[in-house]
N, C-alpha and C positions, 0 to 999 in steps of 0.2 A: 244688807251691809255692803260699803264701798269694796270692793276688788284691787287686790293689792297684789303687785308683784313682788317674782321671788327677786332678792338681790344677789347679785354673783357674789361670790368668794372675790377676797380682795387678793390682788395679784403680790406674789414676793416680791419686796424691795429688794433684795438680793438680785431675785431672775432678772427686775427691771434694771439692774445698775448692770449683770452682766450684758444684755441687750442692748443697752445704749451703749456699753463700748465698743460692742462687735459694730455696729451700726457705724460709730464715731471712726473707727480704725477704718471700716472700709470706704467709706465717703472720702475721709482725709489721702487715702493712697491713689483713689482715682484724680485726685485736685492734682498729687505731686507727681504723678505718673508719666509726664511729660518730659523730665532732664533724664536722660541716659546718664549713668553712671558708673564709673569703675571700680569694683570690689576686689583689689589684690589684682590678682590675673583673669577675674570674671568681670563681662558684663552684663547686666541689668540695670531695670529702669528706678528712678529713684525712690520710686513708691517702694522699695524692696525693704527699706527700714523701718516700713508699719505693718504695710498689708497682712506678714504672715500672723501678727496680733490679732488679724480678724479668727483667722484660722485659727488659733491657740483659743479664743473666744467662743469660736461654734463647736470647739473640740468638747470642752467643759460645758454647755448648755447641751450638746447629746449624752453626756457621761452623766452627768446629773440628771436632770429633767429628761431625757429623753429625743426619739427622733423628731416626737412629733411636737412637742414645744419648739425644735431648733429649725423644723419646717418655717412655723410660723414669725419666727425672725431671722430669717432667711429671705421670705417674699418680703418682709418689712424692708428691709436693707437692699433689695432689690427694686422698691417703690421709693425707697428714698433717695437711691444713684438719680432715678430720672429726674426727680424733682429738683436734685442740686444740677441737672444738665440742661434742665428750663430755666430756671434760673441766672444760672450764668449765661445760658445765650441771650435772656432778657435783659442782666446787664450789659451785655457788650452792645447787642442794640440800640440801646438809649443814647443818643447822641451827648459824645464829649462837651464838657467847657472849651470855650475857645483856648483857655489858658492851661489846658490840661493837657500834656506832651506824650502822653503813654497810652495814648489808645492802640496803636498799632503793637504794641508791645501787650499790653492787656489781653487783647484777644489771640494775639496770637500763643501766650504762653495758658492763659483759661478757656477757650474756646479748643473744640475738639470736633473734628468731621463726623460725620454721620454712620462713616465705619469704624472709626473709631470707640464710636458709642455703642455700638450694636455688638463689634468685637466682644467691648467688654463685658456688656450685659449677659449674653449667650456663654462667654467663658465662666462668667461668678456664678451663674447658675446650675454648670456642667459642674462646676469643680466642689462647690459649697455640697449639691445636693448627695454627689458621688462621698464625700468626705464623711457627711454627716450620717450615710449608707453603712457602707464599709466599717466605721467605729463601732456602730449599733449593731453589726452585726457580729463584730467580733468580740465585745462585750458577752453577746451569750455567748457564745463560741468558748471565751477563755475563763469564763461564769466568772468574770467582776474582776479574776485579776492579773496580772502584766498589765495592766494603765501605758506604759510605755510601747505598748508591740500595737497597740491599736492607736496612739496618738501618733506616733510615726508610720502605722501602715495607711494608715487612713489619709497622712497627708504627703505619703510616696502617689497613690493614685489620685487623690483629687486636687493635689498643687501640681503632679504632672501633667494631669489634664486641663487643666483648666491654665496651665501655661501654652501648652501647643496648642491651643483651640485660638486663646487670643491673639500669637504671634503670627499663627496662621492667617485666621480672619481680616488682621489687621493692615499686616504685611507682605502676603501674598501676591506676587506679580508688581511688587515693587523693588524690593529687595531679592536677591538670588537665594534658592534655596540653602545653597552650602552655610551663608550668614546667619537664616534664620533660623537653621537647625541650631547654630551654635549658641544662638540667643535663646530659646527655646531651654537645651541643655543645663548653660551657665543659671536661667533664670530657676528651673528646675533645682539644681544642687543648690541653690543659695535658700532655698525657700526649705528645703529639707534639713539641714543643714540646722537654719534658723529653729525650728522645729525639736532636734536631738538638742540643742545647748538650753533650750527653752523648757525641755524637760522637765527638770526639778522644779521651776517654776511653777508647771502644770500641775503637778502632784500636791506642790503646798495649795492651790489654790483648789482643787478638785474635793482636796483631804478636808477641808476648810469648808467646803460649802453645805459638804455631803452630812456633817457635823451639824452647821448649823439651822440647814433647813430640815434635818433629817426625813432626807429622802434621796433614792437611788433607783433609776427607772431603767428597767431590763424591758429590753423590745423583742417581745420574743413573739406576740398577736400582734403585730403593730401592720400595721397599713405603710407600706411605703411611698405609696406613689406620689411626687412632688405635689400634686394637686388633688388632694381628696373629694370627687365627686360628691360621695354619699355624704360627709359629714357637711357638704355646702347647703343639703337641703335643707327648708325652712323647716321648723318643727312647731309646731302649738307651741300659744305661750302657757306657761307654766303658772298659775295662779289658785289662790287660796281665795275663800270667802269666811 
């Protein structure tokens, strides 16, 4: 008799709609990331009115599903920063129309230095995996519930970090340190901030999935480590006759 494989479970259209927006939100904030902007008497950069969407996004994919689902689109959204940064260096490459006046202008507001790049990638991964950590752990910790003490504790340390990591990396030995503390700070409150008013958002949307997908994953065995060795190994394929 021919050999037949097993076929996988088909993935939630839920999990995949909420992963394509964490994905969507953070892509988009590193495009707009470039205009400095003024918020009242803070400064931050203008990505400040997506980005923490990503974070509200990964918050709800560890509350639901788990650490270890939000692992896995976490490196997704992390392979897909670089590919949007190959990209656009390939377009800025491609030599203009004679007739086309905004090249200088093109690259200079889509194109981004190599520290730049590296800033960002090293802070999204310090700050997502720490975020995604700290929730999952204080889930068992409060057994399922305050929802608010772990969506806000969870993005007090990994939007704190993963701010000073980037202004660091970025801006270091260019700008004096007294400025960049304070960009650091401002970017920090604005993101927290963002986070507490976004609350109740989080709850209807958390209350709402947990509902519909009925399920709720407590990491209490879980594996944390951003890169799961063991589970990378190949395993026999699975087959019936």
């Amino acid at each position: 008799m021919a050999e037949t494989t097993r076929r996988p479970s088909t993935p939630s259209p839920l999990l995949l709609l909420v992963s394509a927006l964490f994905v969507a939100a953070l892509v988009t904030s590193n495009i707009i990331a470039g205009k400095i902007a003024d918020i009242g008497p803070l400064t931050a950069p203008a990505a400040i009115v997506i980005f923490p969407l990503a974070y509200l996004f990964g918050d709800v994919l560890t509350e639901v599903w788990g650490y270890a689902t939000a692992r896995i689109v976490i490196w997704s959204g992390f392979l897909a920063n670089i590919i949007v940064v190959l990209f656009i260096a390939a377009a800025i490459a491609i030599p203009a129309n004679a007739h086309y006046p905004d090249q200088a202008a093109y690259a200079r507001i889509l194109g981004q230095t190599p520290r730049l790049v590296l800033a960002s990638l090293v802070a999204y991964l310090c700050g997502e995996f720490l975020n995604a950590f700290v929730l999952a752990r204080l889930k068992v910790f409060t057994r399922g519930r305050l929802l608010w003490t772990r969506t806000i504790g969870s993005t007090l340390i990994g939007q704190g970090v993963d701010s000073a990591v980037f202004i660091s990396l970025a801006f270091a030995g260019t700008q004096p340190w007294s400025l960049l503390l304070v960009i650091i700070r401002d970017v920090w409150i604005v993101k927290v901030l963002y986070e507490i008013l976004a609350t109740p958002l989080t709850y209807a949307i958390v209350t709402a999935l947990k509902r519909w997908e009925r399920v709720d994953v407590y990491d209490r065995d879980t594996n944390f480590s951003p890169i799961p060795l063991r589970s990378l190994r190949l395993r026999p394929r699975e087959a019936t006759r």
